[in-house]
Each structure stands twice: as structure tokens, then as C-alpha cells.
C-alpha positions in Angstrom: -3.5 6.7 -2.4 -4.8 7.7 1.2 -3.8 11.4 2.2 -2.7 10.6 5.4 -1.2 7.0 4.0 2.2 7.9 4.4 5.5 5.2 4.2 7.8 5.2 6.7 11.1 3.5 7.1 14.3 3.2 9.5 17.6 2.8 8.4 19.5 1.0 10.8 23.1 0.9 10.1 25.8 3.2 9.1 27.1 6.6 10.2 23.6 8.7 10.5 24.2 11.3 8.0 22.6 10.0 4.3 22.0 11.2 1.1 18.4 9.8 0.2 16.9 10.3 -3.5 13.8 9.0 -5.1 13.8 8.5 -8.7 10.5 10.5 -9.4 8.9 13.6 -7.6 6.2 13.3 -9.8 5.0 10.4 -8.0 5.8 11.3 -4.6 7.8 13.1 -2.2 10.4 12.6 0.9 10.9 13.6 3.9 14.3 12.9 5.1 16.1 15.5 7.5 20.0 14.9 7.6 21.5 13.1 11.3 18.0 11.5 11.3 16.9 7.5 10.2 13.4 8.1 9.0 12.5 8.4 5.6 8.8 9.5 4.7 7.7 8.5 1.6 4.2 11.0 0.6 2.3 9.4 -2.3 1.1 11.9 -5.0 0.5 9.5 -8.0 0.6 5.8 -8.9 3.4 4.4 -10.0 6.5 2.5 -9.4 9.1 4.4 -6.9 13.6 4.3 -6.5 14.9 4.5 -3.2 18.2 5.7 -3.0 20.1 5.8 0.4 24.2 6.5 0.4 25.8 7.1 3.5 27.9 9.8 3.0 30.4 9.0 6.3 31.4 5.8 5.3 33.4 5.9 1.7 32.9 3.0 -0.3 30.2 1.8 1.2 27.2 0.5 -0.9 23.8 2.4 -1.9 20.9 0.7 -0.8 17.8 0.8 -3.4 14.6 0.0 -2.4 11.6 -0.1 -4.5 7.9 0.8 -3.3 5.0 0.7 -5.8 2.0 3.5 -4.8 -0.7 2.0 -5.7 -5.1 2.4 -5.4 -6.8 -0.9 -5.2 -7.3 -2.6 -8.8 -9.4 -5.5 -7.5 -11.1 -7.4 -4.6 -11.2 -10.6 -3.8 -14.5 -11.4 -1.3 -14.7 -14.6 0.0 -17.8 -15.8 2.0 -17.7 -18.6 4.5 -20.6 -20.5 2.5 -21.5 -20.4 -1.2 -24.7 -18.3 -1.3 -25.9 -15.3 1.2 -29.8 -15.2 1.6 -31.4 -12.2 0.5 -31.6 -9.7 3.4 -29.4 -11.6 5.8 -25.7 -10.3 6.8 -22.6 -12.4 6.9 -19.3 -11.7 7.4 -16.9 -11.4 4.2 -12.9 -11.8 3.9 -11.5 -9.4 2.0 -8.7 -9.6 -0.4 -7.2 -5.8 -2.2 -4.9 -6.1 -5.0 -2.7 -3.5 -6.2 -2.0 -2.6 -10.1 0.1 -5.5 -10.0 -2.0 -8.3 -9.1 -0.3 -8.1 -5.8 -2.1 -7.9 -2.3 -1.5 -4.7 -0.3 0.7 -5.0 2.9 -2.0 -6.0 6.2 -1.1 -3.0 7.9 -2.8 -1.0 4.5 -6.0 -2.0 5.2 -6.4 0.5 7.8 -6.0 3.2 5.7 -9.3 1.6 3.3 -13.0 1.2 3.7 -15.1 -0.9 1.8 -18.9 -0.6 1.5 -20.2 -3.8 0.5 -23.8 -3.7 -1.2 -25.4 -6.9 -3.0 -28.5 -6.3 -5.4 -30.5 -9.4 -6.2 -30.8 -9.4 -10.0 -33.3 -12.2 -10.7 -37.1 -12.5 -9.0 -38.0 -16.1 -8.0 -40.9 -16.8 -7.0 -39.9 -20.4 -5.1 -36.8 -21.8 -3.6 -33.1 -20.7 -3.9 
């Protein structure tokens, strides 16, 4: 749901002149311009999206659907080299986003999030770990 997270895609066969539809404008828009491969998919909402593609040169030929979820980031996953991080010390943290879905985003996603990490020590002990 980044503003400037846009989705592109080729298509790579047929004539060059397409008829491309998504199933809901309410969740996003295109930007296709006719003789041209690119399709720009700009998210708007989250939600599940149709991709329709028909060449319109080539009679009888099949429409390709694509799906494409637009999605914000329902969880994390952090995972830490060893099991506990000392109070005040900094260690480096894998990262895991999942979208509504349960499924993780895409690698090429992650450029378009930024994660501020902040640990707060609940307990006070007064010896050891």
C-alpha cells in the first residue's frame, strides 16, 4: 500500500494491440496505453485484483487472467541469530512480512517498507539473565 508501489508487467507474446480490464477500480487502477506491453497496476485499496488481457489481433486466441492481491503487512516474523538480545546491545534481525493471506510479500517488496524495531524490557531483575 506504498504510494509510489506500483506493479508492473510485460506481456510478451501476441500482436501488440490488447484489451486489458481489471475486475475492480475500486481497488486499483491501470495504466495500459494501446500498441504498448506494460501494464501498471496503481493500488488504491486492499483486496484481491482480475487481470484481464485479450489480444484483439489474433481471433480466437485465449484471455490471460492474472490475479495480484494488494495487500499492507498483516504480520512479521523477526528472527534473531541467538535466543535472547541483552538489554542495550544491537543485533541484527531477519525479517519476515506477511500479507492478509498469511503469505510473504514478493523480495523485491521490501524496498518499498521500513521497519522501526523498538524492544522495551518489561520485567526489572536485579541479578542474572
Amino acid at each position: 500500500m506504498h504510494p509510489e508501489n506500483h506493479f508492473k508487467f510485460t506481456i510478451t507474446h501476441g500482436s501488440g494491440h490488447f484489451i486489458v480490464t481489471i475486475n475492480n477500480t475500486a481497488i486499483a487502477d491501470k495504466i495500459y496505453i494501446d500498441g504498448q506491453r506494460t501494464i501498471t497496476i496503481v493500488p488504491k485499496k486492499e483486496g484481491p485484483l482480475e487481470i484481464r488481457v485479450e489480444d484483439v489481433e489474433l481471433p480466437g486466441s485465449i484471455v490471460s487472467v492474472s490475479e495480484l492481491l494488494i495487500s499492507d503487512i498483516k504480520s512479521l516474523e523477526l528472527e534473531a541469530p541467538g535466543t535472547l538480545i541483552e538489554q542495550g546491545s544491537l543485533m541484527p534481525l531477519n525479517v519476515t512480512a506477511y500479507d492478509a493471506y498469511g503469505s510473504p510479500f514478493d523480495s523485491d517488496q521490501y524496498a518499498h517498507m521500513t521497519f522501526h524495531i523498538e524492544i522495551e524490557a518489561t520485567q526489572q531483575r536485579d541479578r542474572g539473565l
